[in-house]
KOLTIDREN-922231 format. One line per field, with one value per residue: residue number from 0; residue in three letters; x, y, z of N, C-alpha, C in turn. Coordinates in steps of 0.001 Angstrom, whole numbers. Atoms other than C-alpha are relative to their C-alpha. Example, Ala and Ser with C-alpha at 12.3 -4.5 7.8 and 13.67 -1.06 7.14 Angstrom:
<nodes>
seq = [0|1] $
type = [ala|ser] $
n_xx = [890|-820] $
n_yy = [-1190|-1190] $
n_zz = [0|-60] $
ca_xx = [12300|13670] $
ca_yy = [-4500|-1060] $
ca_zz = [7800|7140] $
c_xx = [900|-770] $
c_yy = [1200|1090] $
c_zz = [0|730] $
</nodes>
This chain:
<nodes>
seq = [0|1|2|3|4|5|6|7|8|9|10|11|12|13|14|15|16|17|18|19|20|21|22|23|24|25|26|27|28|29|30|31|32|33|34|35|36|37|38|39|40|41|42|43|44|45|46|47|48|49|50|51|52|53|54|55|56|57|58|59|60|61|62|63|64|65|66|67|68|69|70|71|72|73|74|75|76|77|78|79|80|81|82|83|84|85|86|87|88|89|90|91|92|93|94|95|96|97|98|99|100|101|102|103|104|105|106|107|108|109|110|111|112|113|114|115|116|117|118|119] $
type = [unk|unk|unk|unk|unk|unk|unk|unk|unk|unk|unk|unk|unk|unk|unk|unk|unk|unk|unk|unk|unk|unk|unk|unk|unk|unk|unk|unk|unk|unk|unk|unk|unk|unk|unk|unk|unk|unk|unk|unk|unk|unk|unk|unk|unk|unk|unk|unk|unk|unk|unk|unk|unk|unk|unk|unk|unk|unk|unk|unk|unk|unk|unk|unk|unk|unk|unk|unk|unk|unk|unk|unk|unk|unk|unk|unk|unk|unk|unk|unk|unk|unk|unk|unk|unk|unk|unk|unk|unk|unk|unk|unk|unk|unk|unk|unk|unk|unk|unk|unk|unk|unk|unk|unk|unk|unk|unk|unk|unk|unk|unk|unk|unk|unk|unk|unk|unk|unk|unk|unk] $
n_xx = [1342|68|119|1717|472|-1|894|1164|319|-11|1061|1024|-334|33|1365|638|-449|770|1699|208|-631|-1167|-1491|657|363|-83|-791|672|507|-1028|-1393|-1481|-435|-713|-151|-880|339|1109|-834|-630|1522|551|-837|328|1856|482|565|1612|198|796|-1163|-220|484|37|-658|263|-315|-168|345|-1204|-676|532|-60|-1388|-32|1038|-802|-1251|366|110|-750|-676|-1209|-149|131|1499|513|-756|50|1581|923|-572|-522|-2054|-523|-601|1433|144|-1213|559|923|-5|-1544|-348|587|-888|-541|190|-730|-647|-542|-814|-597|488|743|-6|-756|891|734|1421|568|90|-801|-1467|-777|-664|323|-994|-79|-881] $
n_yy = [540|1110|682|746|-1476|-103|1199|-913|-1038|398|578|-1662|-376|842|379|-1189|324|1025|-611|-766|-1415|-480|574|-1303|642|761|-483|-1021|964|934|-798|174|-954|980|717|1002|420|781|744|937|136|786|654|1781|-428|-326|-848|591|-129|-995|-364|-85|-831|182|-337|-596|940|1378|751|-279|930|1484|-59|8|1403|773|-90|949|1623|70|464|-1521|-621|-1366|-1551|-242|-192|-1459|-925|483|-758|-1157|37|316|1249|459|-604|748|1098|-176|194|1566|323|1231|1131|978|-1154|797|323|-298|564|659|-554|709|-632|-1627|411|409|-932|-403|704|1504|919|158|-896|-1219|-948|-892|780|856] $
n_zz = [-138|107|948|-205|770|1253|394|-109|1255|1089|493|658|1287|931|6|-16|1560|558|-476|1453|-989|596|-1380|-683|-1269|-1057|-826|-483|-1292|-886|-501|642|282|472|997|-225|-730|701|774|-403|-384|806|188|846|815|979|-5|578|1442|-435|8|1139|1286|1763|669|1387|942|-517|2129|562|-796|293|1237|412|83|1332|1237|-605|450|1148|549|661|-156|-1173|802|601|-1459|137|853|-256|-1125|-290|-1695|325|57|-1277|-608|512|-493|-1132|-16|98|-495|-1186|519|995|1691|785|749|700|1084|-356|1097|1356|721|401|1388|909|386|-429|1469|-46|565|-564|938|-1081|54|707|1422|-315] $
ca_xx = [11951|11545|10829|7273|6173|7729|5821|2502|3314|4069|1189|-1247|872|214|-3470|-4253|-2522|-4499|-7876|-6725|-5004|-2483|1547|166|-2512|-1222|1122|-1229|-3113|-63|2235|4846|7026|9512|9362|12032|10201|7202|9002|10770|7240|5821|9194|8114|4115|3632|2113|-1945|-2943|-4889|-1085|-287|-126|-724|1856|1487|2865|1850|-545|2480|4425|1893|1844|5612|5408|2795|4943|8356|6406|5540|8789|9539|13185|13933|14011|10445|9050|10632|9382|5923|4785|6957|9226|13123|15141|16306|12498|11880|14948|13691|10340|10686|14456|12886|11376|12948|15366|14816|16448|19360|20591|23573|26998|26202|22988|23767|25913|23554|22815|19485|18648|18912|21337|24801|26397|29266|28514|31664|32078|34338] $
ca_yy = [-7976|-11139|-14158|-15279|-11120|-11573|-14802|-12735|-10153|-12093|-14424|-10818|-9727|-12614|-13275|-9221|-10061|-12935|-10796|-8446|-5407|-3346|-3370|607|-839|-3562|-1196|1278|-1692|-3649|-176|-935|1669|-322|-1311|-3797|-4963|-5939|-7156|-9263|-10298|-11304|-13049|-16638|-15563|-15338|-12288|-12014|-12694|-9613|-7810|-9149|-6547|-7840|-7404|-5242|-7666|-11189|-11518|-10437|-13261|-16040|-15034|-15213|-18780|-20157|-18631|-20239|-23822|-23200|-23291|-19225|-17628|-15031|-12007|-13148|-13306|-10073|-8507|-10146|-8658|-5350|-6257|-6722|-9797|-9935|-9123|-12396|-14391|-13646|-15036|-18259|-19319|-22279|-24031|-26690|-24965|-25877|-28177|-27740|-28642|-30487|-29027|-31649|-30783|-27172|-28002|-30030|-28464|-26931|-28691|-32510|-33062|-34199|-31449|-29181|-26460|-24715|-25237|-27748] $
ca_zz = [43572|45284|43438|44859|43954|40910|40116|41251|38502|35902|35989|36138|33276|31069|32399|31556|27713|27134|28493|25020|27301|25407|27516|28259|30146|31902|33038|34266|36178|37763|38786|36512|35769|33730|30170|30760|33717|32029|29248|31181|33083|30225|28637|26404|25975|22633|21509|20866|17370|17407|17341|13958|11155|7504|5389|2236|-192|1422|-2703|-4027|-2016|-2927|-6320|-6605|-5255|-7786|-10654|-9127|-9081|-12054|-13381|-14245|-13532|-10900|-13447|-14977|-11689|-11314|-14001|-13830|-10469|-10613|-7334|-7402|-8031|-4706|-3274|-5273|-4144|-560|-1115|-2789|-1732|557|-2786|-4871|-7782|-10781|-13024|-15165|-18549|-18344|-20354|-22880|-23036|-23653|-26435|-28245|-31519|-31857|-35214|-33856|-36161|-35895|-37899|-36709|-35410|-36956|-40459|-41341] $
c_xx = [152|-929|-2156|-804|129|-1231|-1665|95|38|-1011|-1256|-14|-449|-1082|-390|551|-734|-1335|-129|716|1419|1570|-378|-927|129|1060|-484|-740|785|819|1083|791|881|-27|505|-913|-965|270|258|-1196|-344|1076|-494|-1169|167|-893|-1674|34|-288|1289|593|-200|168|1267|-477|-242|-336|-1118|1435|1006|-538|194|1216|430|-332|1224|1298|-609|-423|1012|1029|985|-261|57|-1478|-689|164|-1126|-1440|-848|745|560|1594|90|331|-1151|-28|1154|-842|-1097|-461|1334|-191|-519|1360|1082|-215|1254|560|648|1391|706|-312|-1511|-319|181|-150|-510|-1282|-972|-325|687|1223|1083|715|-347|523|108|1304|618] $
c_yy = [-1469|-993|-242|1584|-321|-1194|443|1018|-597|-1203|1133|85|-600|-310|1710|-111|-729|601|1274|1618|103|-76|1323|-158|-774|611|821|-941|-585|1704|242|1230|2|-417|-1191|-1142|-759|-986|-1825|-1699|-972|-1149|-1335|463|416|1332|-567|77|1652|1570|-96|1159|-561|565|80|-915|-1532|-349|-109|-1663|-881|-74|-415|-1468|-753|270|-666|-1471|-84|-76|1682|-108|985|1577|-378|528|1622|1094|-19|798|1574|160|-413|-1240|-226|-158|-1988|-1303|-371|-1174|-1648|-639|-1481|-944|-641|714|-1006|-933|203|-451|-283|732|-708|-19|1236|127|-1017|690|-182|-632|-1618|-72|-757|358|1099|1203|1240|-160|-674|-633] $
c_zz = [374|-734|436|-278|-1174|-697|-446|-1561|-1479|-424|83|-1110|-1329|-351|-568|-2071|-597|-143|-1670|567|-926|1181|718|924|1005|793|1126|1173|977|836|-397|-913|-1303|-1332|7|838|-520|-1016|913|731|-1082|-931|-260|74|-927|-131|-515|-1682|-284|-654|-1222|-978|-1353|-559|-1265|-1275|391|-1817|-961|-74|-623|-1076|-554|516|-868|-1233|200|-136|-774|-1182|-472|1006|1004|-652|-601|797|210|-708|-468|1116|743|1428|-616|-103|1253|1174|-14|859|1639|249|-78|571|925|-1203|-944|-1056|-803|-973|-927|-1032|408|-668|-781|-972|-571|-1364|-1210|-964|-296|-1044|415|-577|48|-891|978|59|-900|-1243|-196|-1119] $
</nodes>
């Protein structure tokens, strides 16, 4: 296909996408036999909104953010909105982690006092 044709089809292609035309129709209007072809045609246009499908879990998702900035663990979370640990990992993984007791503060005993732990 030369280039100044091709040019022709692929500004059709793009103007018949934008107009709300499924790739079945703009195939049926242009001639295009081709999957590829069209494909290729349309190649960097964004798809129409329109095209989006919802995802099942996107409450799920938000929900499992809020509880993460809120400070809960990856098994609460978990075990809070009945979804895996790894579902979970997925979801939040781009926020902050939280902060961690130090070894010294681990090993702080739990009383305040400054009695051995072991007997002595």
């Amino acid at each position: 296909m030369n280039s100044n044709k091709y040019a022709t089809l692929r500004t059709q292609a793009i103007e018949l996408r934008r107009a709300g035309k499924s790739r079945r129709e703009i195939k049926a209007i242009l001639g295009i036999a081709s999957d590829q072809t069209l494909g290729d045609a349309r190649r960097g246009e964004p798809p129409p909104a329109w095209t989006r499908r919802p995802n099942a879990k996107d409450e799920v998702r938000a929900r499992a953010r809020t509880l993460r900035e809120e400070g809960r663990d990856y098994d609460e979370i978990a075990a809070r909105l009945g979804v895996s640990k790894s579902s979970v990992s997925l979801w939040v993984r781009d926020l902050p982690t939280l902060a961690r007791l130090s070894y010294e503060e681990c090993r702080k005993p739990l009383g305040g006092g400054d009695r051995e732990i072991l007997g002595g």
